[in-house]
C-alpha atoms as one frame of an Amber mdcrd trajectory, in Angstrom:
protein
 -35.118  60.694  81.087 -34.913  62.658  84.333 -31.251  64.584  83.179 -32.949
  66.231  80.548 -34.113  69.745  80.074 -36.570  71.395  78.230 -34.887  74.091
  75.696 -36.602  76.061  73.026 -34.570  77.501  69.792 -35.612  78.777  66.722
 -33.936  77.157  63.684 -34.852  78.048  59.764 -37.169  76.129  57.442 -34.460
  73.969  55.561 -32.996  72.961  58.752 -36.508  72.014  60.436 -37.311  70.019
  56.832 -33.538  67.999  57.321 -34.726  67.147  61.031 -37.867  65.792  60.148
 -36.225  63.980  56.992 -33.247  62.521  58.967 -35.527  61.740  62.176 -37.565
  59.613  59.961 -34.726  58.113  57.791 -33.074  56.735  60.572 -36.535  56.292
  63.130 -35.306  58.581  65.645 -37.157  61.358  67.660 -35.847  65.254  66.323
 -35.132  65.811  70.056 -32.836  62.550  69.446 -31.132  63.670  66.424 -30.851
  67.315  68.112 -28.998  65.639  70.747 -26.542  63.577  68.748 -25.982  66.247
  66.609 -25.139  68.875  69.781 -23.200  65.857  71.466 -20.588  65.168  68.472
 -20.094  68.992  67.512 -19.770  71.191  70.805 -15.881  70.769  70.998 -15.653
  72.916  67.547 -17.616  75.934  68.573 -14.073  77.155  70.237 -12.097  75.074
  67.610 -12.112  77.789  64.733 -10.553  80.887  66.678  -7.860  78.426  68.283
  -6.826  77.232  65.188  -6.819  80.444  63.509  -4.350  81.855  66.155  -2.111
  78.931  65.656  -2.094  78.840  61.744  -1.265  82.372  62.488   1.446  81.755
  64.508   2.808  79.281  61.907   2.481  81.414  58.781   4.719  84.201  60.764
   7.692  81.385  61.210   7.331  79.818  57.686   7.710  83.725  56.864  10.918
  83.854  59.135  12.695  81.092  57.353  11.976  81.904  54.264  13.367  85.357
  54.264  16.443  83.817  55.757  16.570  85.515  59.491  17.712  83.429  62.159
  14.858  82.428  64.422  15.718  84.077  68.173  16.644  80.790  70.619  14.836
  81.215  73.807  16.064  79.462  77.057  18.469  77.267  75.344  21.862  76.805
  77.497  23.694  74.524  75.041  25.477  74.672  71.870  25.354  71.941  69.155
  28.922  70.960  69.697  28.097  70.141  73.114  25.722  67.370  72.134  28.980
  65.400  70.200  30.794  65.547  74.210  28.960  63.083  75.447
């Protein structure tokens, strides 16, 4: 118990009546359930923005095919016929 630290929060009134519901449900402390629940969900609070960007990106090339431009090839040396010379 010595790696923990003391934090205070404020939360609202439903989510203090799910604690107490869920810490006695399952016979756990709320610091406990606080925990777990911090624990399994911190690697989404940067998830949403990253994911936005990239669905983003996406929608713009779907866009790009459909309206039948040619994508622009970057860094690419070879042609397809070159792939058949081997």
């Amino acid at each position: 118990m010595s790696d923990l630290v003391r934090k205070q929060l404020y939360i609202t009134q439903k989510q203090e009546s799910l604690l107490k519901k869920k810490a006695a449900e399952l016979g756990k402390t709320e610091a406990e359930i606080v925990r777990e629940a911090l624990d399994s969900n911190v690697y989404m609070i940067d998830y949403p923005k990253k994911s936005a960007e990239k669905w983003q990106e996406e929608a713009i090339f779907i866009e790009t095919r459909r309206s039948g431009k040619a994508a622009v090839q970057k860094d690419r040396s070879w042609k397809r016929e070159d792939l058949y010379d081997r």
